[in-house]
C-alpha positions in Angstrom: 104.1 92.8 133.6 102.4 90.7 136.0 104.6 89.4 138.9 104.2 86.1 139.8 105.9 85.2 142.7 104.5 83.8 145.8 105.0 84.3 149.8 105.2 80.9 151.4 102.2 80.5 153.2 103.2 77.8 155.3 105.1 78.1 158.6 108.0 75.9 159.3 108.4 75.6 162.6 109.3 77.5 166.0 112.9 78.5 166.3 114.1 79.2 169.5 117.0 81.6 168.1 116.6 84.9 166.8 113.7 84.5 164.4 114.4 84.9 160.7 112.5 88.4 158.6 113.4 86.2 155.8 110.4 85.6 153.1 110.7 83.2 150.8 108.7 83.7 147.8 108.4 81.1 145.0 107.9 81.1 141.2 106.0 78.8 138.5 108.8 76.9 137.3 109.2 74.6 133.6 111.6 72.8 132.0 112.8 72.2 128.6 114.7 69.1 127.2 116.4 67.7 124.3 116.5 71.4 122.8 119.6 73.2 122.4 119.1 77.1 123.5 120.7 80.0 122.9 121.8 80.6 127.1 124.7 79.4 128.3 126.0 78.5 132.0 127.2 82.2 132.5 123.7 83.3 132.5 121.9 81.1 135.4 121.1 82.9 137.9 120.4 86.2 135.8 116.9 87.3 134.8 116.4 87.4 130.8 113.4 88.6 129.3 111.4 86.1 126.4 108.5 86.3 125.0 106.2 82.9 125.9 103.5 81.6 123.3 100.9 80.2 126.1 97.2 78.5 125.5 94.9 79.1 127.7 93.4 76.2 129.8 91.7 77.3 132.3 90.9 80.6 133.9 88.8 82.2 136.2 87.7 83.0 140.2 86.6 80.1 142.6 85.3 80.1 146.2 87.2 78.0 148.3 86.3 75.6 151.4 86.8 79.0 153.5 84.2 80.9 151.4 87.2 83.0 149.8 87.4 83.7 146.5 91.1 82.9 144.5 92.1 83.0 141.1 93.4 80.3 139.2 94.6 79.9 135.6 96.5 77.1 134.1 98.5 77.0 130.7 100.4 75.6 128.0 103.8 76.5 127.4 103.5 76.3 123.6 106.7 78.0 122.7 109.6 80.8 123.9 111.3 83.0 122.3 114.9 84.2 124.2 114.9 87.0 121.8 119.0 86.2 120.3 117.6 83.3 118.1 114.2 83.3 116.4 112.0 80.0 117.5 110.0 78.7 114.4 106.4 78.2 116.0 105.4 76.7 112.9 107.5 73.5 113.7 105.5 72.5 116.6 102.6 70.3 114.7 99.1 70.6 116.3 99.3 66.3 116.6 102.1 66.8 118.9 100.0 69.5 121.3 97.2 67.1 120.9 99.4 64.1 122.6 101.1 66.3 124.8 97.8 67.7 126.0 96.5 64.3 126.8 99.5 63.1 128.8 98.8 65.9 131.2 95.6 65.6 131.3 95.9 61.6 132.6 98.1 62.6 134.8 96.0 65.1 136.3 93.1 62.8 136.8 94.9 60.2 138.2 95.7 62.4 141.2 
Protein backbone atom coordinates (compact mmCIF):
# COMPACT_ATOMS: atom_id res chain seq x y z
CA UNK A 1 0.00 0.00 0.00
CA UNK A 2 1.18 3.28 -0.95
CA UNK A 3 0.92 6.02 1.65
CA UNK A 4 -0.20 9.11 0.62
CA UNK A 5 0.01 11.62 3.05
CA UNK A 6 1.86 14.77 2.86
CA UNK A 7 4.17 16.97 5.38
CA UNK A 8 3.09 20.55 4.98
CA UNK A 9 5.74 22.26 3.33
CA UNK A 10 4.83 25.64 4.16
CA UNK A 11 5.81 27.51 7.34
CA UNK A 12 3.29 29.44 9.20
CA UNK A 13 4.85 31.82 10.96
CA UNK A 14 7.26 32.56 13.95
CA UNK A 15 5.90 31.79 17.35
CA UNK A 16 7.45 33.29 20.14
CA UNK A 17 6.27 30.50 22.67
CA UNK A 18 7.55 27.16 22.94
CA UNK A 19 7.67 26.05 19.25
CA UNK A 20 5.30 23.27 18.22
CA UNK A 21 7.19 19.35 16.97
CA UNK A 22 3.76 19.05 15.61
CA UNK A 23 3.66 17.89 11.71
CA UNK A 24 0.80 18.20 10.00
CA UNK A 25 0.46 15.91 7.14
CA UNK A 26 -2.45 16.07 4.59
CA UNK A 27 -4.36 13.57 2.44
CA UNK A 28 -6.10 13.66 -1.19
CA UNK A 29 -9.52 14.13 -0.18
CA UNK A 30 -13.22 13.36 -2.42
CA UNK A 31 -16.53 13.57 -1.90
CA UNK A 32 -19.56 11.63 -2.81
CA UNK A 33 -23.18 12.95 -3.00
CA UNK A 34 -26.71 11.99 -3.56
CA UNK A 35 -25.50 8.24 -2.83
CA UNK A 36 -26.64 6.50 0.09
CA UNK A 37 -23.49 4.28 1.64
CA UNK A 38 -23.20 1.69 3.69
CA UNK A 39 -21.07 3.90 6.80
CA UNK A 40 -22.74 5.47 9.25
CA UNK A 41 -21.89 8.51 11.75
CA UNK A 42 -20.26 6.05 14.28
CA UNK A 43 -17.57 5.33 11.85
CA UNK A 44 -16.03 9.02 10.94
CA UNK A 45 -13.05 9.34 12.17
CA UNK A 46 -12.07 5.56 11.77
CA UNK A 47 -10.00 4.25 8.88
CA UNK A 48 -11.95 1.53 6.56
CA UNK A 49 -10.36 -0.17 3.91
CA UNK A 50 -12.27 -0.14 0.08
CA UNK A 51 -11.32 -1.04 -2.91
CA UNK A 52 -11.22 2.20 -5.49
CA UNK A 53 -11.92 1.58 -9.41
CA UNK A 54 -9.55 4.64 -10.72
CA UNK A 55 -8.61 5.72 -14.54
CA UNK A 56 -5.63 6.80 -15.15
CA UNK A 57 -5.20 10.49 -16.39
CA UNK A 58 -2.12 11.36 -16.16
CA UNK A 59 1.17 10.06 -14.82
CA UNK A 60 4.65 10.45 -14.87
CA UNK A 61 8.04 12.58 -13.58
CA UNK A 62 8.49 16.33 -14.39
CA UNK A 63 11.38 18.84 -13.79
CA UNK A 64 10.30 21.68 -12.05
CA UNK A 65 11.33 25.55 -12.14
CA UNK A 66 14.12 24.40 -9.49
CA UNK A 67 15.52 21.68 -11.91
CA UNK A 68 13.97 18.92 -9.50
CA UNK A 69 12.37 16.16 -10.64
CA UNK A 70 8.51 15.26 -8.93
CA UNK A 71 6.03 12.89 -9.65
CA UNK A 72 2.61 13.65 -10.51
CA UNK A 73 -0.42 11.48 -11.35
CA UNK A 74 -3.95 12.47 -11.53
CA UNK A 75 -7.20 10.25 -11.58
CA UNK A 76 -10.67 9.41 -11.77
CA UNK A 77 -12.53 8.09 -9.03
CA UNK A 78 -14.69 5.79 -11.08
CA UNK A 79 -16.15 3.75 -8.34
CA UNK A 80 -15.66 2.26 -4.46
CA UNK A 81 -16.33 -0.52 -3.06
CA UNK A 82 -16.67 -0.35 1.19
CA UNK A 83 -16.54 -4.01 1.08
CA UNK A 84 -20.24 -4.62 3.35
CA UNK A 85 -22.38 -3.80 0.08
CA UNK A 86 -21.29 -4.79 -3.40
CA UNK A 87 -21.20 -1.42 -5.89
CA UNK A 88 -22.58 -2.40 -9.42
CA UNK A 89 -19.79 -0.75 -11.71
CA UNK A 90 -21.81 -1.69 -14.49
CA UNK A 91 -24.36 1.16 -13.62
CA UNK A 92 -22.02 3.91 -14.18
CA UNK A 93 -22.70 4.51 -18.21
CA UNK A 94 -19.57 5.48 -20.21
CA UNK A 95 -21.83 8.85 -21.42
CA UNK A 96 -21.88 9.85 -17.87
CA UNK A 97 -17.79 9.57 -17.47
CA UNK A 98 -17.62 11.22 -20.77
CA UNK A 99 -19.63 14.53 -19.28
CA UNK A 100 -18.11 14.17 -16.15
CA UNK A 101 -14.66 14.10 -17.66
CA UNK A 102 -15.39 17.26 -19.64
CA UNK A 103 -16.60 19.35 -16.65
CA UNK A 104 -13.20 18.85 -15.09
CA UNK A 105 -11.43 19.32 -17.74
CA UNK A 106 -13.14 23.10 -18.30
CA UNK A 107 -12.54 23.77 -15.14
CA UNK A 108 -9.01 22.96 -15.21
CA UNK A 109 -8.36 25.18 -18.15
CA UNK A 110 -10.05 27.99 -16.94
CA UNK A 111 -7.51 28.22 -14.15
Amino acid sequence: MINLGKKQTTSQGISISKPSKKVTISYPEFYIDDIELPLGSDEVGKIITAVVQLKVKKAGAEIGYDNKKSYRALFSVIGIDFGKRKVDFRKILSEDLDIMEQAEYTRLKRR
